[in-house]
C-alpha positions, 0 to 999 in steps of 0.5 A: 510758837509760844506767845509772850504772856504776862508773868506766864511765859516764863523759863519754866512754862517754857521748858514744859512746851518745848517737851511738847513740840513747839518748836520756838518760844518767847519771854514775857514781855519785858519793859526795856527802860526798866531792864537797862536801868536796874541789875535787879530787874535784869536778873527777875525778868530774864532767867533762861538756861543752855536748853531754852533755845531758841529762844525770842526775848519780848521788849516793850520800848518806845525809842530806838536807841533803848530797844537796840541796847536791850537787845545788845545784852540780851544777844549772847543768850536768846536768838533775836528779839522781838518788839511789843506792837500789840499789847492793848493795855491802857498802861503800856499804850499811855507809856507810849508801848504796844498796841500804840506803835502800830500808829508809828510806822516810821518810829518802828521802822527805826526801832527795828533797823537800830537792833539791826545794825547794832547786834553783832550777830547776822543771824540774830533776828528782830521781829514785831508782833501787832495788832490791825487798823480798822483801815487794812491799808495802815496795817500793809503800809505798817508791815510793808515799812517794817520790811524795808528796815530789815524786819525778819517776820511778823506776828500778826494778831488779827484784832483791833486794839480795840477788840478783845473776845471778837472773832480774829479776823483772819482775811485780814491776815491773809491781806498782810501775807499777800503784801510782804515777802518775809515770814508771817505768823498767825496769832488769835484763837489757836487753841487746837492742833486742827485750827492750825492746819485751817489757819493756814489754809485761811492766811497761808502764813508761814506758822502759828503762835498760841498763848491761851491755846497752850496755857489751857493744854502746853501739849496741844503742839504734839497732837493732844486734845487736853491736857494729859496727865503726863504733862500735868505731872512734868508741870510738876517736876519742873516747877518744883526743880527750877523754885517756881513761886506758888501763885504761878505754879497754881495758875497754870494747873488752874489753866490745865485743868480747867477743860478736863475738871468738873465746876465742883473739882475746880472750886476746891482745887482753886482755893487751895494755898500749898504745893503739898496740898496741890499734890495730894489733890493731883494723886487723889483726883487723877493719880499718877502718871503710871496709873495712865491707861489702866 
């Protein structure tokens, strides 16, 4: 899976990691009072196209009734929607969104059950992805209430709101998979294939999501190390192909590079400001994809 990530998730980021195996991606995250209230951010904050399936959408809300309407529109073009228990961020905590939810249970068992009933679709799904308690058991209780609204799997990122760089505590993890019987995903430090396959030997959960993982190599799902060529390459093509702004096609070849480049490559690719100019500093540093192997 890939995670929601702020103005990185978006269609075509995502077109670039289905090439790549992963298998379901999400949206960033979207504030759903905005996109119920303006056509404007409707059409900025949700673009996808026939091949983006399936497809997750990621609202941040804080009633049950907005999230439900949000997820009424937004039902004819995605495969379910997902609510934003995680986000840590002062702005969307003060806004009563993300992370903050995790002290509502009753709030989200609500939020939940509303989309439920009100998408006319059985197989639509509504999940959750949060954060953990300090006190494990507010977390069980949390996921164990979620559950009984009719929640269809969770994502669970092993850290406090209050933590950032710590170690994931996947024992935590592991304690919530134990709990409840509906799928959960690991989310937190995947940034290998190999963490994969020892996540889920730690948690036993039912799959993994990457966010800085696969912005470092979007290729890390079918099996790569680092960022290949190849993949750098497509990045390329389908930027150009879907007008992706310059500032986010250069943030991601900043990410993909960043492992495979040296602190002097990186300065200079780092300050430069036009889509030619980034390519001619790919031919000339890497090559082509031909050039792969030779």
């Amino acid at each position: 899976m890939s995670s929601p990530v702020s103005c990185h998730s978006k269609l075509a980021f995502r077109s670039l990691v289905r090439k790549y195996n992963c298998d379901i991606c999400f949206t960033p995250m979207i504030v759903a009072a905005d996109f119920m209230r303006s056509v404007k951010a409707r059409d900025s904050e949700f673009t996808t196209n026939e091949s983006d399936r399936p497809l997750i959408v990621q609202f941040a809300a804080s009633d049950a009734e907005t999230l439900a309407a949000a997820a009424c529109v937004v039902a004819p073009f995605s495969d379910g929607v997902d609510l934003n228990c995680g986000c840590p961020q002062r702005w969307a905590m003060s806004e009563g969104y993300g992370a903050c939810l995790i002290n509502k249970p009753e709030l989200v068992k609500d939020m939940v059950r509303q989309v439920q009933n009100q998408v006319d679709n059985p197989n639509y799904t509504a999940s959750i992805k949060i954060r953990i308690h300090k006190d494990l058991r507010r977390t069980v209780d949390l996921c164990q209430k979620a559950e009984s609204a009719g929640v269809s799997w969770i994502t669970v990122h092993g850290r406090t709101a209050d933590e950032r760089h710590q170690p994931v505590h996947y024992d935590a993890i592991k304690t919530i998979k134990d709990s409840i019987s509906v799928p959960v995903i690991a989310n937190g430090d995947i940034k290998y294939l190999r963490d994969v396959e020892s996540v889920h030997q730690l948690t036993g959960v039912d799959g993994v999501m990457a966010a800085r993982g696969l912005l470092a190599n979007p290729a890390m799902f079918a099996g790569y190390e680092d960022t290949p060529l190849e993949c750098v390459w497509d990045w390329v093509d389908i930027a150009i192909e879907q007008g992706t702004p310059f500032t986010c096609f250069h943030h991601h070849l900043i990410y993909m590079l960043e492992r495979v480049s040296s602190q002097p490559e990186r300065k200079v690719f780092n300050s430069l400001s036009s889509t030619s100019a980034v390519i001619d500093y790919l031919h000339n540093t890497y090559g082509s994809v031909q050039s792969l192997g030779t």
